[in-house]
C-alpha positions, 0 to 999 in steps of 0.5 A: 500500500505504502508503495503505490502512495510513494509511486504516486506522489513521484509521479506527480511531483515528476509531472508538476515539475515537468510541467512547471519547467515547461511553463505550462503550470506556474502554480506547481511549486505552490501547490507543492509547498502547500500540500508538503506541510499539511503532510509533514508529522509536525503539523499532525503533532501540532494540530493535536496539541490543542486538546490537553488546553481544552481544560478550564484553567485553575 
């Protein structure tokens, strides 16, 4: 499963930069750098970090 996920994500960073260097997708290096940090373990660690601040304070 984890091989087709990395297969995939080559072949469209393959395509989004072919593309880009052509010229024929400007947004490729947005779209990368956006959907690079929403995958990254930090943002995971970070987003759930909220719950323990959930408590009232004393």
């Amino acid at each position: 499963m984890a091989r087709w996920g990395l297969l995939a994500l080559g072949v469209g960073l393959a395509l989004g930069f072919g593309l880009g260097s052509l010229g024929l997708l400007p947004v490729a290096d947005v779209d990368i750098r956006w959907t690079v940090p929403a995958l990254s373990v930090d943002e995971g660690y970070r987003s759930g970090s909220g719950a323990p601040r959930r408590t009232p304070p004393r």
